[in-house]
N, C-alpha and C positions, 0 to 999 in steps of 0.2 A: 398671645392675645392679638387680637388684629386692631388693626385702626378703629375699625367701627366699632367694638365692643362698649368703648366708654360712652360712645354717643345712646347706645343702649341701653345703658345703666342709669344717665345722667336721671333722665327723670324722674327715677326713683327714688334719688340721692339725695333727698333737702339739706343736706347740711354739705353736701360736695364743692356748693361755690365754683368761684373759680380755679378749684386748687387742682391738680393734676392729679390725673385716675391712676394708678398704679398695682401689678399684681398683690403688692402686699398692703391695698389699702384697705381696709376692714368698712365691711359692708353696713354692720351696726353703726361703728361713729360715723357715717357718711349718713344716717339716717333710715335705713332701710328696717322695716319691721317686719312682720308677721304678716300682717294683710300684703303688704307693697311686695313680697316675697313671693307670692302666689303672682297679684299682677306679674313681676318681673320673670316670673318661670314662664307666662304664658308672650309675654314678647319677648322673650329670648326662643323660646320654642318655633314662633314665627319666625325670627330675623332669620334664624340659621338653620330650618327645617330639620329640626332633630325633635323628639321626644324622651325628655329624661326618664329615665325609670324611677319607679319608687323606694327602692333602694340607694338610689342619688338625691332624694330628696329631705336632706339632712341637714342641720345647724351646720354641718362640717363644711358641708356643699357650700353652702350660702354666707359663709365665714370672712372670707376673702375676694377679692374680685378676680386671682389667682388661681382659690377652688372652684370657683365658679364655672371659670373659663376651660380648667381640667374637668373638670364633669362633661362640658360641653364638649371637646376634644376628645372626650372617651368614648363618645357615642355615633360624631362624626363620620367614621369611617361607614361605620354601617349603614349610615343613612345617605351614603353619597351610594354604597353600593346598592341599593334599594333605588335609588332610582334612578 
């Protein structure tokens, strides 16, 4: 995960606080739902100019801020080669 990732998340996070972002912080108790899920797909998709597929777009995906970040990282490459 990079630096920036958590500054990505935060906003979505209502219950994140002050407490420290971590791969194994769980995106539910951090507050993250359903609707803020979508928001969060689509500035995540901004921040890091990747497009998740819809096969990544799973409870599993969105579990972790961990799977999250591997989702993202599994797309990356292609999307650096693209452009």
């Amino acid at each position: 995960m990079d630096a920036n990732f958590p500054a990505v998340l935060q906003p979505f996070l209502k219950y994140a606080g002050g407490q420290e972002i971590t791969g194994e912080s769980r995106l539910r108790d951090l507050g993250l739902d359903s609707m803020q899920s979508i928001q969060l797909l689509f500035a995540v998709e901004d921040a890091y100019h990747v497009s998740l597929p819809d096969e990544l777009l799973t409870d599993d995906t969105f579990a972790t801020v961990g799977s999250l970040w591997a989702a993202i990282e599994s797309v990356r490459p292609a999307a650096q080669e693209a452009s």
